[in-house]
C-alpha positions in Angstrom: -104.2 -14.7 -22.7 -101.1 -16.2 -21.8 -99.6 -13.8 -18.2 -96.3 -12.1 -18.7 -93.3 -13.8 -16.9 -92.3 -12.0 -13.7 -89.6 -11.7 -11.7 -90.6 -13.6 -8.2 -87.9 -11.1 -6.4 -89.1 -7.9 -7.6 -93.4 -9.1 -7.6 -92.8 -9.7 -3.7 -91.9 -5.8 -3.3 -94.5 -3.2 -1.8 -95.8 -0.5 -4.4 -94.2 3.0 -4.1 -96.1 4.2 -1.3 -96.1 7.9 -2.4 -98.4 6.8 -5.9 -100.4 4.2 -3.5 -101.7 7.4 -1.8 -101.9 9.5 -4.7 -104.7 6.3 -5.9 -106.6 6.9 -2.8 -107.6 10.4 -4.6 -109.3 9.1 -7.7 -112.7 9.6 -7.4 -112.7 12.2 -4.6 -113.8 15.6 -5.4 -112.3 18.7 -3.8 -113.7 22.1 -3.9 -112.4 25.7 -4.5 -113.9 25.8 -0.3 -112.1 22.7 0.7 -108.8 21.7 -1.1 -106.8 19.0 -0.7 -104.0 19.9 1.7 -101.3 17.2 0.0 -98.4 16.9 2.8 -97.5 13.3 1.3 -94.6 14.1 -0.4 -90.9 15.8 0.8 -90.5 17.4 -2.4 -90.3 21.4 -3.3 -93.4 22.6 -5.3 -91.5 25.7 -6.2 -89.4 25.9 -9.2 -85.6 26.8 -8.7 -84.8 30.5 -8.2 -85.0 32.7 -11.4 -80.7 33.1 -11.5 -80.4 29.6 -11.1 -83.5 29.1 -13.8 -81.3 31.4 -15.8 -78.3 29.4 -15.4 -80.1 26.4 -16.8 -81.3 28.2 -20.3 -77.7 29.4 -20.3 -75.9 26.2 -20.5 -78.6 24.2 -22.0 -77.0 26.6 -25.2 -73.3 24.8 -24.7 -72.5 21.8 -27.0 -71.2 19.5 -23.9 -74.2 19.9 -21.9 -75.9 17.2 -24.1 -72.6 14.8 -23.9 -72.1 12.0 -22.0 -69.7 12.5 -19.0 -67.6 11.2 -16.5 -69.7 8.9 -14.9 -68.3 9.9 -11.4 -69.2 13.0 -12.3 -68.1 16.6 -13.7 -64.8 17.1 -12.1 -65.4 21.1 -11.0 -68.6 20.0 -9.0 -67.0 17.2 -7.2 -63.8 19.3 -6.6 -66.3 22.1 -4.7 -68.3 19.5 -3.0 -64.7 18.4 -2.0 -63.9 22.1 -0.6 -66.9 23.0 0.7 -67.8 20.0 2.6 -64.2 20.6 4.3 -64.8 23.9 5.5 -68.6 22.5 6.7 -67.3 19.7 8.5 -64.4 20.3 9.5 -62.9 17.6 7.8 -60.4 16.4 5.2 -62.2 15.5 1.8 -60.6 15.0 -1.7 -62.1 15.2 -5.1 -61.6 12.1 -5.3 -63.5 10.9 -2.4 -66.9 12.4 -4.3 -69.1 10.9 -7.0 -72.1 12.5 -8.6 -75.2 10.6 -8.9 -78.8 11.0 -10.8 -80.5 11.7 -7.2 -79.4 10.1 -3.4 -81.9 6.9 -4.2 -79.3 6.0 -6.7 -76.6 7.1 -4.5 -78.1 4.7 -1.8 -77.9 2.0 -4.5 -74.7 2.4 -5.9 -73.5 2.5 -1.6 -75.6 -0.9 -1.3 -74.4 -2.4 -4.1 -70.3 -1.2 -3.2 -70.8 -3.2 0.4 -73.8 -6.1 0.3 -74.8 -8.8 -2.1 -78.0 -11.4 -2.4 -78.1 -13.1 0.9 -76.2 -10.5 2.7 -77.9 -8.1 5.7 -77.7 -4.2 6.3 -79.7 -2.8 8.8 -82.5 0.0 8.4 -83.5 2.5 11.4 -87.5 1.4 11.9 -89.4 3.7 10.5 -87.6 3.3 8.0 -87.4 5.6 4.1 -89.3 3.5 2.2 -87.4 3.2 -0.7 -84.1 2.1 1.2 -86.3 -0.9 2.0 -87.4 -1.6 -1.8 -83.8 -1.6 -2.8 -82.9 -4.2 -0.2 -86.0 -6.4 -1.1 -85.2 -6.4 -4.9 -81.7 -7.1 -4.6 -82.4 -10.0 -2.2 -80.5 -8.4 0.5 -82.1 -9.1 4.0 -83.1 -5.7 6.2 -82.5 -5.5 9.8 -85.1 -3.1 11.4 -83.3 -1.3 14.3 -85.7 0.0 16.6 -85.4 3.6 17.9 -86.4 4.7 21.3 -86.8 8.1 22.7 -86.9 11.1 20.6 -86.6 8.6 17.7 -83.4 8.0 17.7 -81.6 4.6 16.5 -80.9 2.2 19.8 -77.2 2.0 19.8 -77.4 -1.8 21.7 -80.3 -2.9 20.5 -77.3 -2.5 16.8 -74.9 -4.4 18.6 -76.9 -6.9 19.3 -77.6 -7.5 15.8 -74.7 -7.6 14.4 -73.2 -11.0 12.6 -71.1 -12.5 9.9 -73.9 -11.6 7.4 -74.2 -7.4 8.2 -72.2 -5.8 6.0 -74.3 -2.1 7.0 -75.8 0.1 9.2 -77.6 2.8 7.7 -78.8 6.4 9.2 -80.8 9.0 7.7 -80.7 12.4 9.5 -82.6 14.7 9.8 -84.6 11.2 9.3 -87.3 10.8 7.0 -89.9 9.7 8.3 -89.5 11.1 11.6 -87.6 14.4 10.9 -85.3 13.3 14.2 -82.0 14.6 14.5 -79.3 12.6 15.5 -76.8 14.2 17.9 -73.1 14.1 17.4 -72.4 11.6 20.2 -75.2 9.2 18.7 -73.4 9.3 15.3 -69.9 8.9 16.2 -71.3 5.8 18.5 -72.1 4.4 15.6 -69.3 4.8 13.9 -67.1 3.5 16.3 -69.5 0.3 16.3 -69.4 -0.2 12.5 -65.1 0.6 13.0 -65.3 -2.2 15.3 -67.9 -4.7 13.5 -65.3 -4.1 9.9 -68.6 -3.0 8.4 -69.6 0.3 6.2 -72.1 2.9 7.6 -74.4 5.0 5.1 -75.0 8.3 6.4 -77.8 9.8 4.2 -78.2 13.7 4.9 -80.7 14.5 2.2 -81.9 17.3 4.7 -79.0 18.2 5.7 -79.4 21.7 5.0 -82.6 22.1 6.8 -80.7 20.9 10.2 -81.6 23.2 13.2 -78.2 22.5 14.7 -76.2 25.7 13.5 -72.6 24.5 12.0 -71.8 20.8 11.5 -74.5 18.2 12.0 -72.0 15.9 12.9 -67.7 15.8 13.1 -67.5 12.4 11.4 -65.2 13.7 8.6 -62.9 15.2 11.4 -61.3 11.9 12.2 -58.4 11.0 10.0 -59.6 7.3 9.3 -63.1 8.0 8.3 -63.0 6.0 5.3 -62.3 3.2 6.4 -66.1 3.1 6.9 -68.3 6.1 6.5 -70.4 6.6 3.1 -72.0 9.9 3.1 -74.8 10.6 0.7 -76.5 13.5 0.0 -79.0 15.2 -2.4 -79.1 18.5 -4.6 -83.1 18.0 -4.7 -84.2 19.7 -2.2 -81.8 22.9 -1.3 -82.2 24.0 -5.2 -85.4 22.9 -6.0 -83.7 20.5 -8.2 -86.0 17.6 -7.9 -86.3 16.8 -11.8 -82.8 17.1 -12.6 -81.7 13.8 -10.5 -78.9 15.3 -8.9 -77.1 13.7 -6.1 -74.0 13.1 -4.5 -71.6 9.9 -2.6 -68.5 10.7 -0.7 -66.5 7.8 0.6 -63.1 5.8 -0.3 -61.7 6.3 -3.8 -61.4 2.1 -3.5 -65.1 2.2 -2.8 -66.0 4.7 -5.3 -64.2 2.3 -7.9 -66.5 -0.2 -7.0 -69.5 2.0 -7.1 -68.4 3.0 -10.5 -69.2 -0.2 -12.3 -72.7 0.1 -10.9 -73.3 3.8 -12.0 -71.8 3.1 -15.1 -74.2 -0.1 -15.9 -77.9 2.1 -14.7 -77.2 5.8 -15.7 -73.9 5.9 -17.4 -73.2 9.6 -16.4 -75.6 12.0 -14.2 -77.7 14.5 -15.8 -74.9 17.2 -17.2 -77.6 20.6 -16.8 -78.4 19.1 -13.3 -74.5 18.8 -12.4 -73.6 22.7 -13.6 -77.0 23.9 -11.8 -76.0 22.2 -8.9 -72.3 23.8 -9.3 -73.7 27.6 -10.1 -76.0 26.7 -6.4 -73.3 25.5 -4.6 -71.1 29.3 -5.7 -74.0 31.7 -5.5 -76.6 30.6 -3.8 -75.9 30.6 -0.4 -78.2 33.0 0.6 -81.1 31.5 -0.7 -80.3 28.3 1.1 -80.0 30.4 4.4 -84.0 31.7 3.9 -85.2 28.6 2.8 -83.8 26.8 6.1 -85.5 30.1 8.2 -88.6 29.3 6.3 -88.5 25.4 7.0 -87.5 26.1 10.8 -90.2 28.3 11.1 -92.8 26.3 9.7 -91.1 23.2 12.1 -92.2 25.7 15.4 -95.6 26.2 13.9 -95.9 22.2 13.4 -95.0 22.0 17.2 -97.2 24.6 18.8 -100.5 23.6 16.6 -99.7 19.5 17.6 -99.5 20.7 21.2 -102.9 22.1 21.0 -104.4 18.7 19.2 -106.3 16.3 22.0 -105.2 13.3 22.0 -102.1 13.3 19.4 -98.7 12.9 20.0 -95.4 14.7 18.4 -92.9 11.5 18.1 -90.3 13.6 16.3 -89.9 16.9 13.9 -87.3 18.5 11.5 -86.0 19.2 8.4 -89.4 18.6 6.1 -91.7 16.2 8.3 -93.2 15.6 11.5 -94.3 12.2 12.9 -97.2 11.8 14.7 -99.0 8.9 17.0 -103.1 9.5 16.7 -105.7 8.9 18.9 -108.1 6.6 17.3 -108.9 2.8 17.9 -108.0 1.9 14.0 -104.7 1.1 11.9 -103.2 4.4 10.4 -103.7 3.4 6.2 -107.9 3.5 6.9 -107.6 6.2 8.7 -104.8 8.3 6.1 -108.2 7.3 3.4 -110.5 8.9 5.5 -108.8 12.0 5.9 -108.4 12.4 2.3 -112.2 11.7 1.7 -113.4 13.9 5.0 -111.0 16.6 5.0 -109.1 16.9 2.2 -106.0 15.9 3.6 -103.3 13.7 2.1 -100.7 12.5 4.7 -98.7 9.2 4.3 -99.5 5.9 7.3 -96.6 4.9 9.1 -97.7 1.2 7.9 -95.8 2.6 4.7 -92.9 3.1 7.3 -92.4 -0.3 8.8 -93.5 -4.2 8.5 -97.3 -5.2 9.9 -98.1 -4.8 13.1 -94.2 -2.8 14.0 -96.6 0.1 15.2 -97.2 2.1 12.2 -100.9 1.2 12.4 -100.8 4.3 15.4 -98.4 6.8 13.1 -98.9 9.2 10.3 -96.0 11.5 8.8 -96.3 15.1 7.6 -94.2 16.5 5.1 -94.8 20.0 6.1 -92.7 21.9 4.7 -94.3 22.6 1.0 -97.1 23.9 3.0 -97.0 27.7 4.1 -98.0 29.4 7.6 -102.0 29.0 6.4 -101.6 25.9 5.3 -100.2 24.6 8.7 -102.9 26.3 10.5 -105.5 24.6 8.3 -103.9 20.8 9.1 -104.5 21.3 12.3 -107.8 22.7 11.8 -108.9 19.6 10.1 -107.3 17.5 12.3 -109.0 19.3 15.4 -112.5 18.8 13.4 -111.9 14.8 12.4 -114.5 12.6 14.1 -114.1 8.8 13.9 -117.3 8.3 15.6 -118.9 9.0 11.6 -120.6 6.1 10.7 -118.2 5.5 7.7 -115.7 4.1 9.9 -117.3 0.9 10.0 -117.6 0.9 6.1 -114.0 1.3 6.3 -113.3 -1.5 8.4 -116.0 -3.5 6.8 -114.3 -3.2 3.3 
């Protein structure tokens, strides 16, 4: 039979890493005594909370929430991301500064496709999210990995040195996914001044924003007057309400920009999902003590992630926050065998850091945690299986062997 034509471009892009790993159970069997512990994914397990629940079946009920809307977006949620952003940051921002998308990975896009082309460049931090990276490698737009160093936090010269004619962005992610690292105000406005001074955009992507352990602003970006002449700041309704299938996200940056990112939202989604917009509108008024547990909840979990890696021979805490914790292990073999064997031998699902970065980067010694759908227990358990792994089993050299 005659193959299907495909695009060269898009054939040349890694699989979605999260179903790669979800493969690697097929076959396995778990028991009631030894489940699988899956800590491969950053997304809530939980539905949202009954009132917002309710809010849902209540406006599923109203005529316009089956229309097709603005495609920037319904104009009362981006007005109170507009005021409440202010008051958070410190900062000026307008209504008209904000666009809703259908989740931050099309926020990302529409930001990518507003500032870089085929041929152009925009620089990732390394490890980077792995889908930023598929979006650069479809559209034919070249990644620079910018190493990070201590605490794993982006090297500020190491970006300088990278910059050309053909950058056109530097993006951050913080709290990062993979490596839950926090960047510090001073770090961020660094950058900033860099991109200011390069006449090039940086994409700030606070997904876990809300899960920050820094009390107040993460950052005072938004304070300085100018801040559109290069700041894009994306962020996600996914994760603080349990939205995840409702596709909910948002882009603040330029009007002039937003015009641009417009054309692109229009094309893929033509409006965001309308019951996702109002749930994320009835969160953003009433829920704000629920956001303040669930960041208690996360923090606390972080500290237990800390103190059980402290007490693990031979592994090493890279970085922590928000949802994940990265971690260097101990063994003589690359990170994706040994990811397999956990699953098989202890019934744990955690994500290489080979999904994180090119071959041979380092990722062959990492493995990232998304920790926080897993409760006090659950922790306790990782660790427990961790402690009782032994590469020494014979089926390592199966492993390597195949």
């Amino acid at each position: 039979m005659p193959r299907p034509s495909i695009n060269p471009v898009m054939a040349q892009v890694f699989a979605p890493p999260v179903m790669e790993a979800r493969r690697w159970l097929d076959g396995v069997r778990f028991t009631p005594e030894f489940p699988l512990l899956n800590l491969s994914q950053a997304a809530p397990v939980d539905p949202p909370p009954e009132a917002l629940r309710q809010e849902l079946a209540r406006v599923a009920m109203e005529a316009d929430s089956h229309l097709y809307g603005p495609v920037l977006g319904l104009p009362a949620l981006r007005s109170e991301i507009a005021l409440q952003w202010s008051a958070a940051y410190g900062g000026d921002i307008d209504a008209s500064d904000v666009a809703i998308t259908s989740g931050c990975n099309q926020a990302f896009c529409a930001a990518v496709a507003s500032v870089a082309g085929a041929g152009d460049a925009v620089m990732l931090p390394m490890p980077w999210y792995f889908n930023h990276k598929m979006w650069l490698d479809m559209t034919g737009i070249e990644t620079r990995a910018l190493p990070c160093g201590p605490g794993m936090l982006p090297d500020i010269d190491a970006a300088r040195a990278m910059i050309d004619t053909g950058l056109k962005a530097i993006v951050l992610v913080t709290p990062n996914n993979p490596t839950g690292a926090e960047y510090p105000d001073s770090l961020m406005h660094a950058f900033a001044q860099l991109a200011r001074e390069a006449g090039i955009a940086l994409i700030i992507d606070e997904t876990y924003r809300d899960f920050h352990s820094k009390t107040g602003a993460p950052h005072t970006l938004f304070q300085d007057a100018d801040w559109r002449n290069e700041v894009i700041h994306l962020y996600s309704f996914s994760k603080v309400f349990r939205l995840t299938g409702h596709r909910v996200g948002a882009m603040i940056a330029a009007p002039e920009r937003l015009a641009e990112a417009e054309k692109f939202l229009d094309t893929v989604a033509i409006c965001p999902n309308q019951l996702g917009q109002k749930a994320a509108l009835f969160g953003l008024q009433n829920l704000g003590r629920f956001v303040a547990r669930e960041r208690d909840v996360v923090l606390g979990r972080l500290e237990r992630v800390k103190a059980g890696i402290s007490g693990l021979k031979g592994w090493k805490l890279l970085g922590a926050g928000a949802y994940f914790a990265y971690l260097e292990h101990p063994y003589p073999t690359d990170s994706n065998l040994l990811a397999q064997r956990l699953v098989r031998e202890q019934a744990l699902l955690l994500l290489p850091g080979t999904m994180f970065m090119p071959p041979d980067a380092g990722g062959e010694r990492q493995l990232r945690v998304a920790f926080a759908n897993a409760d006090d227990a659950g922790i306790d358990t990782l660790f427990e299986r961790l402690a009782a792994f032994d590469l020494s089993d014979p089926a390592e050299s199966r492993d390597s062997a195949g």
